[in-house]
Wavefront OBJ file of the C-alpha trace (Angstrom):
o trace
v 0.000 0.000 0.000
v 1.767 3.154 -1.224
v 1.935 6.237 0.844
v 0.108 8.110 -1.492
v -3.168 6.094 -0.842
v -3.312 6.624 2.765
v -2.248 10.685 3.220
v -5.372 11.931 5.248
v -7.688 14.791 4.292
v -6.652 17.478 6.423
v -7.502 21.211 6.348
v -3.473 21.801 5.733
v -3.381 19.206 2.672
v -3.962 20.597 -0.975
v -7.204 18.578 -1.072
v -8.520 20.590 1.952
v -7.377 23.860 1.340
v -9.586 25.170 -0.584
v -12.602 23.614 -0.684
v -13.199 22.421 3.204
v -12.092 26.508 3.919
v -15.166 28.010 2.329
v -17.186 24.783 3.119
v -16.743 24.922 6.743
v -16.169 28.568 7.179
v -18.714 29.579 10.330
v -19.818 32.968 8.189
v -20.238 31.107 4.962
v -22.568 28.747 6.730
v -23.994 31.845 8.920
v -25.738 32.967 5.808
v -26.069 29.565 2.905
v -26.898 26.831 4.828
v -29.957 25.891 6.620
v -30.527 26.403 10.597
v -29.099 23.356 12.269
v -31.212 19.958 13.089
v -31.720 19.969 16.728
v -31.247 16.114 16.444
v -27.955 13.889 15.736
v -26.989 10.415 14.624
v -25.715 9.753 17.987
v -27.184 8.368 20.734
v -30.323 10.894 21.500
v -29.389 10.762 25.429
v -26.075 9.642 24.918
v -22.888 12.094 24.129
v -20.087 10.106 25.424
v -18.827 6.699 25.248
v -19.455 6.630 29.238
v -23.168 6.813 29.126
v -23.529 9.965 30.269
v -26.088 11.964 28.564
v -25.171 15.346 29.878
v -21.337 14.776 27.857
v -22.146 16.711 24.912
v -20.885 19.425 23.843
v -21.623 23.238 21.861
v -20.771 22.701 18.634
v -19.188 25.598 16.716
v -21.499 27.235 14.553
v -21.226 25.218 11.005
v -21.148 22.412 12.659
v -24.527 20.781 12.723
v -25.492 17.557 11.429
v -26.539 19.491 8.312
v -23.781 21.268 7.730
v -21.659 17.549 7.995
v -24.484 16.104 5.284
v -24.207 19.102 3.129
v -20.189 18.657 3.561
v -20.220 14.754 2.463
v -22.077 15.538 -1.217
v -19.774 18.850 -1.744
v -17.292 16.288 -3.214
v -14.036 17.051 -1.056
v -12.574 14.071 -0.695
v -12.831 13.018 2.615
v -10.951 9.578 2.751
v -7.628 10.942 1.915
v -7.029 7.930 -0.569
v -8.776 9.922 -3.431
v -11.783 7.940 -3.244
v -9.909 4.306 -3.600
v -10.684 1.427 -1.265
v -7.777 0.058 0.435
v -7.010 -2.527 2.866
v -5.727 -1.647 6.295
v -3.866 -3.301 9.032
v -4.003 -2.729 12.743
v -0.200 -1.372 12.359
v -1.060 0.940 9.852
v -4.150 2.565 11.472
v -2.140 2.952 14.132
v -0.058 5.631 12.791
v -3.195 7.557 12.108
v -3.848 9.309 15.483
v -3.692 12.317 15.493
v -6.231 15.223 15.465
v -4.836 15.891 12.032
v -4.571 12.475 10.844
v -7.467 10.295 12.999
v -8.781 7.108 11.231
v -10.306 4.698 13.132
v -12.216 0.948 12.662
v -15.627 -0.102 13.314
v -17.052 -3.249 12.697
v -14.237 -4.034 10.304
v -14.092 -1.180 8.330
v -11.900 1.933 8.429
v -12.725 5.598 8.556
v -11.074 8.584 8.000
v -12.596 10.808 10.840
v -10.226 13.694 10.547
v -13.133 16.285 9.226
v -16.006 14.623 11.438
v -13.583 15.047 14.348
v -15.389 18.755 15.068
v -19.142 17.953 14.003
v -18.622 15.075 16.658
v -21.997 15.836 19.677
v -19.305 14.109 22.596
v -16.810 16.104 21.481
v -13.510 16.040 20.003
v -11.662 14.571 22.698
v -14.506 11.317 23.301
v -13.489 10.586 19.503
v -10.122 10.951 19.934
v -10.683 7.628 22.354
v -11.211 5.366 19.323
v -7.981 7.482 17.727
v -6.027 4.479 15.331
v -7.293 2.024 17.312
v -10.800 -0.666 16.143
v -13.182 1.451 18.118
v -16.345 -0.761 18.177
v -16.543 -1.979 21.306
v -16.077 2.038 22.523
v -19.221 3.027 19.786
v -21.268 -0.320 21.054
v -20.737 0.947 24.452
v -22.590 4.104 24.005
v -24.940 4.078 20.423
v -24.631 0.730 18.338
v -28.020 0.991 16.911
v -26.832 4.192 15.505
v -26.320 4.040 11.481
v -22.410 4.815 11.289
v -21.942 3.428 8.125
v -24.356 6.235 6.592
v -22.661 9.146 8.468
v -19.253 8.060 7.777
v -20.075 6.346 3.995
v -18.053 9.516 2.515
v -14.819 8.781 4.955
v -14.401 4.695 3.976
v -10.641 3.922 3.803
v -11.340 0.296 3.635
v -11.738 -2.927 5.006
v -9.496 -3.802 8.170
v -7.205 -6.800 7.955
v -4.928 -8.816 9.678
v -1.398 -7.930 9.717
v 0.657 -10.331 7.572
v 2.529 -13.720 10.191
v 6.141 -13.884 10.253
v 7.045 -17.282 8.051
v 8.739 -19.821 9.938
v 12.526 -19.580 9.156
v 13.335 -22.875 6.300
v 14.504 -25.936 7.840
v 17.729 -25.803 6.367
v 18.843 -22.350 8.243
v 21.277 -22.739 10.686
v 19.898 -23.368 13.994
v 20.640 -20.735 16.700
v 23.490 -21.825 19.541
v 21.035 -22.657 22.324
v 19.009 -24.947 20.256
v 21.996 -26.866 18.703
v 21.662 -30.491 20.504
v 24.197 -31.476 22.595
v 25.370 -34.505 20.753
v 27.260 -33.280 17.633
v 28.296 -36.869 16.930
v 24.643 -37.777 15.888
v 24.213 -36.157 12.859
v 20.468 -38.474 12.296
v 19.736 -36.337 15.497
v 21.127 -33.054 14.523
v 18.863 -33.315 11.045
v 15.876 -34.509 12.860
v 15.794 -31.507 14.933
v 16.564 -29.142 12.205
v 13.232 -30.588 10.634
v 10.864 -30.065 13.558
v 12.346 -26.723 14.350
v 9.013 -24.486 14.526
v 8.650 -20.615 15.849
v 6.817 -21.244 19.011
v 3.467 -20.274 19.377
v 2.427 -17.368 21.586
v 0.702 -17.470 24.938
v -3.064 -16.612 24.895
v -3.523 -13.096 26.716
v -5.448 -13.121 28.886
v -9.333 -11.513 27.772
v -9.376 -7.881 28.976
v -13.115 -5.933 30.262
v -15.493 -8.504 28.648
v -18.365 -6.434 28.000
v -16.610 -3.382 28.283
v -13.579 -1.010 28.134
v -13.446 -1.081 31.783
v -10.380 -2.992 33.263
v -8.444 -3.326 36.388
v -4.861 -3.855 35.763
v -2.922 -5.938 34.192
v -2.460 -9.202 36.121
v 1.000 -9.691 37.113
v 2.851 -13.210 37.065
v 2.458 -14.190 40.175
v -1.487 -13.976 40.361
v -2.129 -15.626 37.246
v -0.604 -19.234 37.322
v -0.199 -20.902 34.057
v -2.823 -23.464 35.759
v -5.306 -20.448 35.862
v -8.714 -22.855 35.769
v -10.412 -19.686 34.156
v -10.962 -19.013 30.569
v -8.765 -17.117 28.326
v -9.977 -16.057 24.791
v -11.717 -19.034 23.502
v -9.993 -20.464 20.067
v -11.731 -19.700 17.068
v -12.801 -22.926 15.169
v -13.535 -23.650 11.295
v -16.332 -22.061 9.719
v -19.391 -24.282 10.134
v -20.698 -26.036 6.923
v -24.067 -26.927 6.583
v -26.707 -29.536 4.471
v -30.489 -30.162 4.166
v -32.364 -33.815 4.580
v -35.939 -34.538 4.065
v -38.537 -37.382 4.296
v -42.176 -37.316 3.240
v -43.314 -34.904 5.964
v -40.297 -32.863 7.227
v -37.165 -30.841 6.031
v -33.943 -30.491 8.254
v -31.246 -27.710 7.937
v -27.918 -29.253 9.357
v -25.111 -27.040 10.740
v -21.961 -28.378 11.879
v -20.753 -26.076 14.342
v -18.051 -28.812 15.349
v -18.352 -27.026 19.002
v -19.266 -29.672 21.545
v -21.114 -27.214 23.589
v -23.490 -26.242 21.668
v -27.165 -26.536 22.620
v -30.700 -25.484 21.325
v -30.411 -22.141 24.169
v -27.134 -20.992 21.353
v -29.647 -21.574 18.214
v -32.446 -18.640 17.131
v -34.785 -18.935 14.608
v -36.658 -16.261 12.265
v -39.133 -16.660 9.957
v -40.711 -14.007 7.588
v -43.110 -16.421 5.104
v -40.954 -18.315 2.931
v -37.238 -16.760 4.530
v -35.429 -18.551 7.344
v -32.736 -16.812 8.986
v -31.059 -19.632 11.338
v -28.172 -17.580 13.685
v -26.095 -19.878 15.883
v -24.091 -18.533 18.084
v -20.839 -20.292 18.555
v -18.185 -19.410 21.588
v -17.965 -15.877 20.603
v -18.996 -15.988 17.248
v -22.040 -16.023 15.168
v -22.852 -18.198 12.010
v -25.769 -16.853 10.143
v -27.517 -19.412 7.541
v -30.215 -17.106 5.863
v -32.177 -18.828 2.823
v -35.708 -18.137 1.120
v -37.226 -22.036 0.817
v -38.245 -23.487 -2.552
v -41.716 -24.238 -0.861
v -44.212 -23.329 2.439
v -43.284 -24.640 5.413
v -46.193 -25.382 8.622
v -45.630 -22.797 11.176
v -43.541 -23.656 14.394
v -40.090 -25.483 13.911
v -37.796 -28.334 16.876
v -34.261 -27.047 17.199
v -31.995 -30.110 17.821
v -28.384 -30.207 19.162
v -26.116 -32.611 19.839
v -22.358 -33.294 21.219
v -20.747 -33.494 18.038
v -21.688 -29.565 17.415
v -24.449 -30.883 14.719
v -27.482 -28.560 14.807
v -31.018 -29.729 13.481
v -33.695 -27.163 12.333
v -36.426 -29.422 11.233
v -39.406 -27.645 9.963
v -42.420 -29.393 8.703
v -43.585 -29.634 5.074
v -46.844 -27.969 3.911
v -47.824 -30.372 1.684
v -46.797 -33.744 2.833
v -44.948 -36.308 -0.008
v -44.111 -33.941 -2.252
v -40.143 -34.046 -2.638
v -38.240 -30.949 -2.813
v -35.849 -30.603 -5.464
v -33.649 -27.835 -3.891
v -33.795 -25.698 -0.705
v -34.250 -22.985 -2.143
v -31.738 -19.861 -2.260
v -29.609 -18.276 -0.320
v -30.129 -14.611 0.976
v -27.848 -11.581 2.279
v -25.676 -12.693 4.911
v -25.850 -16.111 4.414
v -22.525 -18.034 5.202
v -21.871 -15.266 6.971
v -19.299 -16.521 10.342
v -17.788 -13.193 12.697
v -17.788 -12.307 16.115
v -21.089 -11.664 18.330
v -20.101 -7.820 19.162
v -19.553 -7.079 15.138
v -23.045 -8.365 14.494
v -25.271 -5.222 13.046
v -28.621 -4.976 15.136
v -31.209 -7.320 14.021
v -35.192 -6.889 15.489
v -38.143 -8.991 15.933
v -41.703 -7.469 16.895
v -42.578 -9.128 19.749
v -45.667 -8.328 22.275
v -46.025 -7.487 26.069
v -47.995 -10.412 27.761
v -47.378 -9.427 31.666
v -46.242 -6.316 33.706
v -45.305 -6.605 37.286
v -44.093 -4.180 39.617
v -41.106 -5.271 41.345
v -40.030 -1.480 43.370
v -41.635 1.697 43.402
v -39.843 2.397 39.947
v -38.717 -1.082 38.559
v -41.283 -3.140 36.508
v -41.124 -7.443 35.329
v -41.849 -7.371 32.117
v -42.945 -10.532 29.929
v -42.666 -10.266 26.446
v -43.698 -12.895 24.153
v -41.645 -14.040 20.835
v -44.138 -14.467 17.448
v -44.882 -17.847 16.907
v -42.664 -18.598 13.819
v -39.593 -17.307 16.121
v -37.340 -18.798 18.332
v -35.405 -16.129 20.394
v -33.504 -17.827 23.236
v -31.014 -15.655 25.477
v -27.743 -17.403 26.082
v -27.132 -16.589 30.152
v -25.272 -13.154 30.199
v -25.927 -11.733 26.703
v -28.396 -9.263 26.611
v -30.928 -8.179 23.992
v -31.435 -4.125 22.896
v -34.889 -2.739 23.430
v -36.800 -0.303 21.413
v -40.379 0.843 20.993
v -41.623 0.343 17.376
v -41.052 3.349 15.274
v -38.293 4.384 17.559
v -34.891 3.546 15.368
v -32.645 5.736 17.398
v -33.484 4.922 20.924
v -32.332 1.782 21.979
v -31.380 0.162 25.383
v -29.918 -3.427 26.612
v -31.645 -5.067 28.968
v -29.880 -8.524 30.120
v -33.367 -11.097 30.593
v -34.096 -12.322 33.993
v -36.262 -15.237 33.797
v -39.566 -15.511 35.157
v -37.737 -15.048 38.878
v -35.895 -16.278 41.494
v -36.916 -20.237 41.637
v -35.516 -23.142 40.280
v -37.307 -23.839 36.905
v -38.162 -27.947 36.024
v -36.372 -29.100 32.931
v -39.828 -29.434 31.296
v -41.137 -25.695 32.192
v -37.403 -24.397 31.304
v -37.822 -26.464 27.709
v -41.203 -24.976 27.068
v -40.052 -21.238 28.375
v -37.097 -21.433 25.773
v -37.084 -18.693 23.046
v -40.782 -18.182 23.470
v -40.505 -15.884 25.937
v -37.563 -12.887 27.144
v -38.678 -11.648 30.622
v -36.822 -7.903 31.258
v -36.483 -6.002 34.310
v -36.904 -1.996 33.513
v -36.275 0.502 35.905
v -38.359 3.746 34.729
v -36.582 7.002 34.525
v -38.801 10.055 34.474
v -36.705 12.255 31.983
v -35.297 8.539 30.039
v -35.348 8.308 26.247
v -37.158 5.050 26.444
v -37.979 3.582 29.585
v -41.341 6.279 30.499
v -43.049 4.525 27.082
v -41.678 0.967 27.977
v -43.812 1.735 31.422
v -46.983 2.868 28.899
v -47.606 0.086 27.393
v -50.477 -1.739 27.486
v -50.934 -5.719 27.192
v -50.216 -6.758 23.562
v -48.768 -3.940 22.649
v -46.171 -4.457 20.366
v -42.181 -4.055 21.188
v -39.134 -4.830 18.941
v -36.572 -7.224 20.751
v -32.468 -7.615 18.944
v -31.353 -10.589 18.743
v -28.894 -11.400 21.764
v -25.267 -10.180 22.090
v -22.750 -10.266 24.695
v -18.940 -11.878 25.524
v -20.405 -14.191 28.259
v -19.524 -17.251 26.322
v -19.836 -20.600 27.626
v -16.402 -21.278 28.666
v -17.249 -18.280 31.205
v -20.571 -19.691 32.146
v -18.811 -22.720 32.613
v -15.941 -21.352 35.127
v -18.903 -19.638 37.137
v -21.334 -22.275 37.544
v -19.460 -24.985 37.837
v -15.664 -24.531 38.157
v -15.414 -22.461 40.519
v -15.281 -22.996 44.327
v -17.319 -20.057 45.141
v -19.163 -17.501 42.829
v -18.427 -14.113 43.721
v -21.442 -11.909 42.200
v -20.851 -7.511 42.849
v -24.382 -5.812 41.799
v -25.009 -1.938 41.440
v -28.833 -1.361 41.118
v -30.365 -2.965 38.348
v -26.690 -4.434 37.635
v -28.421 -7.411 39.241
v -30.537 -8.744 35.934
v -27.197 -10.680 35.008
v -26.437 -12.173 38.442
v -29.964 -13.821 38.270
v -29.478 -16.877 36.390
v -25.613 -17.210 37.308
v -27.121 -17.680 41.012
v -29.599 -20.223 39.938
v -27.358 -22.176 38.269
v -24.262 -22.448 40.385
v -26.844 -23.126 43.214
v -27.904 -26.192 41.209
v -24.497 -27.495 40.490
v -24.066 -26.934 44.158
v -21.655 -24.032 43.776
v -21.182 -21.462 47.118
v -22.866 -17.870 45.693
v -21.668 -14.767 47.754
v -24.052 -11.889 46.156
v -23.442 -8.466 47.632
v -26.046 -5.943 46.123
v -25.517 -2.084 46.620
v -28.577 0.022 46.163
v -29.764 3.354 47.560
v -32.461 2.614 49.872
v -34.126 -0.505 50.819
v -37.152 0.292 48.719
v -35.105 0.043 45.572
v -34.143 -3.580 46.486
v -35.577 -6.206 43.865
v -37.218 -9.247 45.109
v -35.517 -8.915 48.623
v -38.505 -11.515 50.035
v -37.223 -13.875 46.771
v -34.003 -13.408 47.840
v -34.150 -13.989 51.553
v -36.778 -16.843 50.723
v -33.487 -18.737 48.048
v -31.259 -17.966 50.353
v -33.100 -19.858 53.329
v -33.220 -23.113 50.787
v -29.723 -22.898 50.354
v -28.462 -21.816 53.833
v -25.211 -23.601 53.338
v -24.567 -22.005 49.617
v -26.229 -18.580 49.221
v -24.972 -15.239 51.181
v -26.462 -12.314 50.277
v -25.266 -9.232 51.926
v -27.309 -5.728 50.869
v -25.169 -1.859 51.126
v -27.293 0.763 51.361
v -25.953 4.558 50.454
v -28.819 5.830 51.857
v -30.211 3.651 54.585
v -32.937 4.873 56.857
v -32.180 5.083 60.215
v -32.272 1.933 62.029
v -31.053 -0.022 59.329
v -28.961 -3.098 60.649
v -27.320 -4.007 57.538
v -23.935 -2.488 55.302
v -23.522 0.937 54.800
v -22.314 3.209 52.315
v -20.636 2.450 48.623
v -18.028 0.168 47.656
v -14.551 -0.363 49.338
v -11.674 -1.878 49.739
v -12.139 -2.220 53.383
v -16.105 -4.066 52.468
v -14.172 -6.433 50.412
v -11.751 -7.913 52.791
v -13.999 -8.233 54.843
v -16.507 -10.572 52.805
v -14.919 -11.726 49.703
v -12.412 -14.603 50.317
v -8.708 -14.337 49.242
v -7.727 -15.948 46.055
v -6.922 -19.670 46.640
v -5.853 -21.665 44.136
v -7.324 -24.938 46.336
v -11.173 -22.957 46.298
v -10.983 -20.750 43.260
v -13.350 -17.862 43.248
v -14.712 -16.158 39.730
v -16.434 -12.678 40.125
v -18.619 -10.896 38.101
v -19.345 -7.329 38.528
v -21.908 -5.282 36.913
v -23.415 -1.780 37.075
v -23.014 1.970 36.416
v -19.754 2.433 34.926
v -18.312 4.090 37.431
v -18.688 1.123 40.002
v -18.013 -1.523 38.099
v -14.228 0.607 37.521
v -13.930 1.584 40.868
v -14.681 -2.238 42.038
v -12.617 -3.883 39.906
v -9.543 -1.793 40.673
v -10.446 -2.800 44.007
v -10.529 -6.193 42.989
v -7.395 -6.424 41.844
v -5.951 -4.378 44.690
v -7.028 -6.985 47.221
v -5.193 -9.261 45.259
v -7.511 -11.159 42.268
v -6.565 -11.213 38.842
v -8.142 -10.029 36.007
v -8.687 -13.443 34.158
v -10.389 -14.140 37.197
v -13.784 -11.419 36.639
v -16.007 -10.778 34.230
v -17.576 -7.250 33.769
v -21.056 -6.842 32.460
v -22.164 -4.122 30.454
v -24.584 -1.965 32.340
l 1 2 3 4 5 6 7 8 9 10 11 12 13 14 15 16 17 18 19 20 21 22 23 24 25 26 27 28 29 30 31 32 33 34 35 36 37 38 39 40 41 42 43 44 45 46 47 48 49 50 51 52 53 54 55 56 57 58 59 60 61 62 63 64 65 66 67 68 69 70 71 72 73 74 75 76 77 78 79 80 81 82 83 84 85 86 87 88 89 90 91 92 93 94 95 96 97 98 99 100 101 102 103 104 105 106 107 108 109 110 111 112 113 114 115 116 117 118 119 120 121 122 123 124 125 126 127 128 129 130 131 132 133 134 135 136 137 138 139 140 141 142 143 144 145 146 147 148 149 150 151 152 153 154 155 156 157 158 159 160 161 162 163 164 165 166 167 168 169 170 171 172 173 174 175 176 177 178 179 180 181 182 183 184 185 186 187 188 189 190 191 192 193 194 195 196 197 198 199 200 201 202 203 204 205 206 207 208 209 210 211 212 213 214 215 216 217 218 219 220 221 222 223 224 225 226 227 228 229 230 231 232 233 234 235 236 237 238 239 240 241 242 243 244 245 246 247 248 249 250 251 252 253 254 255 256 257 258 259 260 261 262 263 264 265 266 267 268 269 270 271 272 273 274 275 276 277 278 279 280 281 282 283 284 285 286 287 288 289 290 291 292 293 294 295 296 297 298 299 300 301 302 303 304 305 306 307 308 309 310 311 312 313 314 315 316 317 318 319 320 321 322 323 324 325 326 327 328 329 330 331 332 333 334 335 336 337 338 339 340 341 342 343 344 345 346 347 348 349 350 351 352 353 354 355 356 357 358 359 360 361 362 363 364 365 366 367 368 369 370 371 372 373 374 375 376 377 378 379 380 381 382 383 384 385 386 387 388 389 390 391 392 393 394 395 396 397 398 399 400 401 402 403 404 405 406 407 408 409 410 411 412 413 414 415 416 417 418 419 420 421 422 423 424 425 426 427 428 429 430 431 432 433 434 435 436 437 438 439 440 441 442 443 444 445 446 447 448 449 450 451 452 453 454 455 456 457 458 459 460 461 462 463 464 465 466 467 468 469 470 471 472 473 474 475 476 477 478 479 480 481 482 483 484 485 486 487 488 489 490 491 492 493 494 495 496 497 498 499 500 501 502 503 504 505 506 507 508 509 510 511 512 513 514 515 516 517 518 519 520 521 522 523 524 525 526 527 528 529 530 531 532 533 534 535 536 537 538 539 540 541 542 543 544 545 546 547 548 549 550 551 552 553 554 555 556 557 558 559 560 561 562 563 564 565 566 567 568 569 570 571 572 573 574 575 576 577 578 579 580 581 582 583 584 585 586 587 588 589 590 591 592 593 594 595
């Protein structure tokens, strides 16, 4: 890739000179271009990649969402590769950021931001975060259901690749001194080594803020043994292949996933007529197979799974006996195999069936998945919520489950992607949450299809690995904790939950919880912090602390082996797992959620 191709659009390069001056010249706009649109394409209660939605900033005048439209069709070239696509590689967008050179990636595609950098709402400085760096999981923090790819379509550098390996050195290059074997006599030995001479592989990191930016630091050495029981980041396996059977009365999609792990709860299904969009999702990828059938199918479909990683879809035929000569064809974003968080937004209109009120401000809500759908939730993702009509306000909500009790396996079967139960806390002034808390029964709601880093491996370490399950909830940070309790409980796993809220009236099934933790006396702690207790309160005080932690969570021990998760408002989940680490746990040891 020459150097030519990748020079940025900046006001001091030829390119920008001219043209962007007069385009983006505050009394040139003052009197040609329209007043500005008092909405953006970011988040509407949103500016900054922490959440907050009182982070944006004034915007110089010219600088409207308008004025960056109008800018995009005046043909300046605003790529800085003169309009050619060109592949990039992590080292070379790293040598773009700077506030007069800033390209970034997101979702595997690269953007020269440089002009956009003062029409940003957060500010110059919250872009300058995702500066050279892929900055999706930063945007997906803050507004992924915003359309990027239509504000930024005049800025495309190009797709994002990997860096080129290192080749192995050739066998027949001297091998260096400390490798030499010690017998020099033994040539038949000094040849054979020469031949199996590879470039060792490196050491899996381990997997930093899960959900999140958020991190404690960096483990050292001595706190994460090579015999760490905990996950690192999960090896990526072949791209699944897939067939079709049938018999008289049924047709089966096959997918072989070749993960062992896999079970219907990992398998949604959507049907629009004719199209079938099956999405598994696969450690922490997804593998889309998206086809438009030859013939009708009956309504309703049995997901299968078994050990091998095979994964049935078996639908039923409309007309029995009749033999299909072909599937039928394939559709956008078939074949399609990437990671979870890269996945664009995808809805299904689904319907409110109960509301419950769980505080004075936090509401159950049932929601029930159309009939020709199958929506399960692997435990820890989380779905986005939005109210039809309502494309730019979004929120995730991680599903509960119908409550706190043990489920049968024949309710828990019958539950399974017909049904995502959400708890919603209502905020007054919120984007979304005062029409969530309008709704009437039936009423119609659009539900994503799930996301989230919570992959199995980590379910596995917290359920069932570890000694005791350390679980640090913030407020409605509890929705994740939910079915982690339940199911360490049942693989008879100790659960230490500690729960911070304000007041006691803003604690969520507190009877539910006192009531579980009476069945499970010898398993289940729960321990409730109040900031603002009333007086008489006999419980925890205050926020989080170091001094809280010693004194309930048990020291790392690599004979009992404690995982935490933490989730909640940004700032506590930071602040808690710097403390965390601090009291001495490493960072392969806790998962953060995304609040």
């Amino acid at each position: 890739m020459s150097g030519s191709h990748l020079s940025p659009a900046t006001p001091s390069s030829p390119m920008m000179t001219s043209a962007t001056s007069n385009m983006l010249s505050p009394s040139a706009t003052a009197s040609t271009l329209a007043p500005p649109l008092t909405t953006s394409l970011t988040a509407p209660t949103s500016g900054s990649a922490t959440g907050n939605p009182r982070n944006k900033v004034a915007l110089r005048p010219g600088r409207s969402l308008m004025d960056w439209v109008r800018l995009g069709h005046s043909g300046v070239d605003l790529t800085g590769t003169g309009g050619k696509l060109v592949d990039v590689t992590p080292q070379q967008l790293a040598k773009h950021n700077k506030r007069g050179d800033l390209w970034m990636s997101l979702r595997g595609k690269v953007y020269n931001v440089t002009a956009y950098l003062e029409f940003h709402p957060g500010g110059e400085d919250e872009l300058m975060r995702g500066a050279g760096i892929d900055a999706t999981t930063l945007f997906n923090e803050v507004h992924k259901w915003v359309n990027f790819e239509t504000m930024l379509q005049k800025c495309l550098v190009g797709q994002l690749v990997e860096a080129r390996p290192f080749f192995h050195k050739p066998s027949f290059l001297p091998l260096p001194k400390a490798l030499k074997p010690n017998n020099n006599n033994n040539k038949k030995s000094d040849s054979s080594a020469s031949k199996t001479l590879v470039v060792p592989s490196p050491s899996r990191a381990p997997v930093a803020s899960p959900e999140t930016s958020i991190s404690a630091p960096s483990p050292d050495p001595v706190s994460t043994p090579a015999t760490s029981p905990w996950p690192l980041a999960p090896a990526q396996l072949p791209t699944p292949k897939y067939d079709w059977f049938q018999n008289d009365t049924h047709l089966t999609l096959a997918i072989y996933t070749r993960w062992s792990e896999v079970t219907p709860g990992h398998v949604v299904v959507v049907r629009r007529a004719t199209d079938i969009k099956v999405v598994c999702y696969i450690q922490n990828m997804t593998y889309t197979l998206h086809v438009t059938l030859n013939k009708p199918v009956r309504e309703g479909c049995e997901v299968r799974a078994g050990k091998a990683g095979k994964v049935e879809v078996v639908l039923g035929k409309l007309q029995a006996g009749q033999r299909w000569s072909s599937l039928g064809k394939t559709l956008e974003g078939h074949g399609q195999y990437i990671k979870t968080r890269d996945r664009e937004p995808e809805y299904v209109r689904c319907r409110v069936k109960k509301k419950e009120n769980l505080t004075h401000d936090t509401r159950l809500m049932l929601v029930e998945v159309p009939s020709d759908t199958l929506l399960p939730v692997p435990m820890g993702y989380h779905v986005y919520i939005r109210l039809p009509g309502g494309e730019n306000v979004a929120r995730p909500y991680t599903p509960v489950g119908p409550g706190l009790k043990q489920e049968s396996e024949e309710e828990e079967k019958e539950e399974l992607g017909r049904r995502v139960h959400l708890l919603v806390k209502i905020y007054p002034d919120g984007a979304l949450t005062p029409g969530l808390d309008e709704l009437e029964m039936e009423s119609e709601v659009e539900v994503s299809l799930p996301e989230g880093t919570f992959t199995q491996d980590r379910v596995t370490a917290a359920t069932t690995i570890t000694h005791t399950l350390v679980l640090l909830a913030a407020g409605t940070g509890i929705t994740p904790m939910i079915r982690l309790t339940l199911a360490a409980l049942n693989n008879k796993r100790k659960v230490l939950f500690i729960l911070f809220n304000k007041t006691e009236e803003d604690i969520p099934w507190r009877k539910e919880l006192s009531t579980l933790m009476e069945q499970h006396s010898s398993l289940l702690t729960v321990i409730h912090v109040l900031s603002q207790p009333a007086e008489g309160w006999p419980g925890e005080t205050g926020r989080v602390r170091e001094e809280l932690l010693e004194k309930y969570v048990p020291r790392p021990s690599s004979q009992q082996p404690l995982y935490l998760c933490v989730c909640g408002p940004t700032p506590f989940t930071k602040l808690t797992l710097s403390l965390l680490r601090e009291v001495g746990h490493s960072e392969v040891a806790c998962h953060a959620f995304q609040s």
